[in-house]
C-alpha positions as CSV (number, residue, x, y, z in Angstrom):
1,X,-4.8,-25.4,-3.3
2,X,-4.5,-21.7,-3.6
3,X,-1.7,-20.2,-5.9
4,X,1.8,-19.4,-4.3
5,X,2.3,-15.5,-3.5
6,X,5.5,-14.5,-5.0
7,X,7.7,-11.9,-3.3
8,X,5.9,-8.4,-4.3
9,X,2.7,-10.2,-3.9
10,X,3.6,-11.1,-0.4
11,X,5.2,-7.6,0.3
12,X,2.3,-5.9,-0.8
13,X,-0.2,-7.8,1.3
14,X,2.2,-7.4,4.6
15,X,2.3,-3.4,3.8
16,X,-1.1,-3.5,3.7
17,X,-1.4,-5.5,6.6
18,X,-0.1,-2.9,8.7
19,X,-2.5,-0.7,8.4
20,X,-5.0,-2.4,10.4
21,X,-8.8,-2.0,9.6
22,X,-9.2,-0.8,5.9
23,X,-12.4,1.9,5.0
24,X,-13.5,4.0,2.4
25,X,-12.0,3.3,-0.6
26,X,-9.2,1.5,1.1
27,X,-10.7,-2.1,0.4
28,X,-10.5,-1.4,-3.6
29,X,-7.5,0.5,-3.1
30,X,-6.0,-3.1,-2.1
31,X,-7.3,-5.2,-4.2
32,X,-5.8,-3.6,-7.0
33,X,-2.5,-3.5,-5.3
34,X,-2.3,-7.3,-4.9
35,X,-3.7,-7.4,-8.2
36,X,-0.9,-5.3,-9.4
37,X,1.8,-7.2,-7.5
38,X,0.1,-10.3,-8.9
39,X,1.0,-9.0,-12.7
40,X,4.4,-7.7,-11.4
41,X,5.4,-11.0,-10.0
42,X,4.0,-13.2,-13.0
43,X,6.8,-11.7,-15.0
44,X,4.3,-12.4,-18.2
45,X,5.8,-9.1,-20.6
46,X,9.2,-7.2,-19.2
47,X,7.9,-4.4,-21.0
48,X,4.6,-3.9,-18.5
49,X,7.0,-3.9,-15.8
50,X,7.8,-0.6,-15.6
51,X,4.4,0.9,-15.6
52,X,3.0,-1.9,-13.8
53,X,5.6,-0.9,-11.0
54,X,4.3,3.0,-11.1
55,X,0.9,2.3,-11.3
56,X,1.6,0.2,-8.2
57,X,3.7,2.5,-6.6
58,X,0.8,5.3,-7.0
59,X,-2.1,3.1,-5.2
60,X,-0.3,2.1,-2.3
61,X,0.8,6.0,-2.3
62,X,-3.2,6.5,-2.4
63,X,-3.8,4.1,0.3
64,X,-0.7,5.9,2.6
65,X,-2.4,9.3,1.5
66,X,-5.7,8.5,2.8
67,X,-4.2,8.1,6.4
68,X,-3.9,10.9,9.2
69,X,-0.8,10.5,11.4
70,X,-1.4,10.1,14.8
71,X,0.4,13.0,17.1
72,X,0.8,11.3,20.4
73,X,1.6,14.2,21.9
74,X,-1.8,16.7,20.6
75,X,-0.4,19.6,23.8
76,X,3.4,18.9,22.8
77,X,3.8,22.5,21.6
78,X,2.5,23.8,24.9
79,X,5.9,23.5,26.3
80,X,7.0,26.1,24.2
81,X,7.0,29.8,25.0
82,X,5.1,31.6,21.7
């Protein structure tokens, strides 16, 4: 029976979720964000939990980082008189 998620665990993996197919470097990327969470949600030392928490915070920003927003509208500034 596989461990239960707690709630940053489960978080993480549904934020990650969202960004569909994962490349590059995004498959280590998130496995040491659920690793991360893991720690965070064990709750083992209080004093980790701050840095725990950045270094968290700073691969999931490297994850977001690696991604190019879509413009749905690439001629949307045609409109516009120069």
């Amino acid at each position: 029976m596989p461990a239960k998620r707690g709630d940053v665990e489960s978080a993480v993996r549904d934020d990650i979720g969202e960004l569909g197919d994962l490349i590059g470097l995004e498959p280590s990327l998130a496995a040491a964000a659920y690793r991360l969470a893991q720690a965070i949600d064990a709750d083992e030392d209080a004093r980790q939990l701050p840095a725990l928490t950045k270094e968290l915070r700073s691969t999931l920003q490297a994850l977001m980082d690696g991604r190019v927003e879509e413009d749905d509208d690439e001629f949307g500034d045609m409109a516009s008189p120069e």
